[in-house]
N, C-alpha and C positions, 0 to 999 in steps of 0.2 A: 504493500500500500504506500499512497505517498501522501504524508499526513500534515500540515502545517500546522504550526504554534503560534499565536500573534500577540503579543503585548503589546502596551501604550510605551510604558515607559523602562528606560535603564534600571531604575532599581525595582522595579518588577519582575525583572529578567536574568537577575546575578545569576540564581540557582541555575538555572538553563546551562548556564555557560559551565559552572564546577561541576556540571553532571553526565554532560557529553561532551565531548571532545573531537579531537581532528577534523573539523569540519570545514570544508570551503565555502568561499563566502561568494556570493552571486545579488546582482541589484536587481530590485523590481522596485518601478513605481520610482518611490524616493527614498527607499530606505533597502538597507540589506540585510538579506536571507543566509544565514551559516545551514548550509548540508550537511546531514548525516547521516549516517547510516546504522541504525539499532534493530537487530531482528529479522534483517531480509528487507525491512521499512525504512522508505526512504523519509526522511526530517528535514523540515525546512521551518528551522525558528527566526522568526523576524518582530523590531519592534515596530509598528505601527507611526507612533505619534501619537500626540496626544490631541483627541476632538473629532467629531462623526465626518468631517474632509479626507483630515489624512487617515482615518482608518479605512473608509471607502476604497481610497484610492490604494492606498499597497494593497490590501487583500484583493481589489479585483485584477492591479497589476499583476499581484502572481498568479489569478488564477487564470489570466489570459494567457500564460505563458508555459505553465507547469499543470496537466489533468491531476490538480489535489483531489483522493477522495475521500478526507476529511478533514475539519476544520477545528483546531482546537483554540477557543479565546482564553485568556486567563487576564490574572493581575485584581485588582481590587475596585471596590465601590463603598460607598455610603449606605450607612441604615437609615428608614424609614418607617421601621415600625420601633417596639420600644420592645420585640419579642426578639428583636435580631440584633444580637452583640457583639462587640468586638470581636476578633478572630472567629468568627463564626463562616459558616461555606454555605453559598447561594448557587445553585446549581439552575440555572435561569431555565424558565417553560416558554418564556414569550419574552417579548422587546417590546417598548412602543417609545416614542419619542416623549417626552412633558414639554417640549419648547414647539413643537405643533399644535397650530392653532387656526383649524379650518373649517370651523361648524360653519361658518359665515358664508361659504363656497358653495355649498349645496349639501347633500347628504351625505356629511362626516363626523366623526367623532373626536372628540379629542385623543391628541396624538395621534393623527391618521394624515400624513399624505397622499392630496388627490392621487386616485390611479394607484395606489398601493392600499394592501391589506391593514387594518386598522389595529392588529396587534402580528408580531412575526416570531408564529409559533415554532417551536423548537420539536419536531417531532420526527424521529427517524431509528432507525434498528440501532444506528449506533450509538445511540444517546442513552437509547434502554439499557444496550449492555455496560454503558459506562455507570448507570444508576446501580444495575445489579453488582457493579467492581465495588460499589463504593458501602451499599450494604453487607455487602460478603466482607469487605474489610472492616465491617462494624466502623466507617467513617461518620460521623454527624453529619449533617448536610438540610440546608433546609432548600424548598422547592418552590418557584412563582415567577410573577412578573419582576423585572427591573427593567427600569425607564431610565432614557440616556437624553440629555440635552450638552450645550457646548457653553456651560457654566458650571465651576466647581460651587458646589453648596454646600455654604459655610453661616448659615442662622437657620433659628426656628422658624425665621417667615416663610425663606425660600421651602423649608420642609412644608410649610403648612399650606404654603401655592401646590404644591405638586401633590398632594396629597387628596386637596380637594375633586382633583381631575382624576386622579389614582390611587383609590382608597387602600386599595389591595398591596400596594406594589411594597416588595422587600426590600429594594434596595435602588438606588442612583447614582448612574457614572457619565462619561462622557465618551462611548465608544463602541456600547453594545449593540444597539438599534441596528447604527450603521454595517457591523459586519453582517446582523442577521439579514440586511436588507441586499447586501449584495450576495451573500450566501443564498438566498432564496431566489433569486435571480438567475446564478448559476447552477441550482438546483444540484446543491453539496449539503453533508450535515454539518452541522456546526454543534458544537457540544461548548457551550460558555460554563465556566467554573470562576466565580467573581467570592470572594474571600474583603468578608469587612475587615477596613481597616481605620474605621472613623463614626461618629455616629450623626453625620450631617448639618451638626450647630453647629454655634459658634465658637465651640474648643477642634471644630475638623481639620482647623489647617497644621495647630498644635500635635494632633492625635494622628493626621495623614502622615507626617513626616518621622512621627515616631514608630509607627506601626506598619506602614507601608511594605516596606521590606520583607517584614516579620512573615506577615500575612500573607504578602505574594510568594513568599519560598514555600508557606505550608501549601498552597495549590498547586506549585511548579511540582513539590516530590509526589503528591496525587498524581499528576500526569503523567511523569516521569515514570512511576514506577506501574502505570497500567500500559505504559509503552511499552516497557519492555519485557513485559509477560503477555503484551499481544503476538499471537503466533508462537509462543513457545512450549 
């Protein structure tokens, strides 16, 4: 299989680097892709960028260029509920934007772009069997929507704006929507594993920078090590 990884950011991504090795590096888009090779499975980890542009844009770069067939997101987000805490793992079901705003247009809903599906659901064989990895490893994990706009939310208004459009939603970042939207396009699964690392007030920017890291490695060794007991 030829599987991609995509993160926003560098310190999202350290563990990636300490956990595979020899890999060449190849550009797509605006950012670059390190190859690997684990298991027969070829790996192509790349950071994104940070916001629903540049995440667009590398992931559909590489899928214009490389038949990915599958999609792994990772890296962290904000809580939204008061059920979903720090280092806690959101194993996303759906996407939908909270900086969409088109009831006005005709018949939409919030966070729905005209011409696009009003939430982009996550449903594929490989997503199950990542759910069953992560039960079988007695992992915690909680399951829903998270909604992505291209503003870090850092108070309880911003929480209390996005909530009233998204009662449900677990968590908020700035990057998921858009891979689900080109994943769905290119009719790939995508299996997003988002890892809080904040709880969306006004301590997030404090709590991002300390916990970021922490958070994003515990989802990178999830990945990591369901990689390399695929196929063996």
């Amino acid at each position: 299989m030829k599987i991609a990884i995509i993160v926003p950011m560098e310190i999202e991504a350290k563990y990636y680097h300490k956990y595979f090795h020899s890999g060449h590096k190849e550009m797509f888009g605006s950012t670059t892709f390190e190859h690997f090779c684990v298991n027969h499975n070829d790996l192509y980890i790349g950071l994104s960028g940070i916001g629903k542009v540049q995440a667009a844009m590398n992931l559909a770069s590489l899928l214009c260029q490389v038949n990915i067939d599958l999609v792994f997101m990772t890296g962290t987000a904000g809580s939204l509920q008061t059920s979903i805490q720090k280092g806690d793992l959101i194993l996303a079901s759906s996407f939908a934007y909270h900086d969409a705003h088109n009831t006005l247009a005709g018949d939409y809903v919030e966070g729905q772009i005209p011409g696009e599906p009003a939430e982009f659901v996550l449903k594929s064989t490989a997503r199950t069997q990542f759910a069953e990895f992560l039960q079988y490893e007695n992992i915690e994990y909680k399951e829903g929507l998270i909604v992505t706009g291209d503003s870090f939310i850092g108070s309880q208004a911003q929480k209390n704006d996005i909530k009233q459009n998204f009662a449900q939603a677990l968590g908020v970042e700035m990057e998921g929507a858009a891979f689900a939207q080109v994943a769905y396009h290119f009719n790939k699964p995508l299996i997003a594993l988002r890892a809080i690392s904040d709880n969306g007030n006004q301590d997030a920017n404090e709590d991002f920078n300390q916990f970021a890291q922490k958070v994003g490695a515990k989802a990178a060794k999830i990945i990591c090590t369901y990689i390399e007991k695929m196929n063996s």
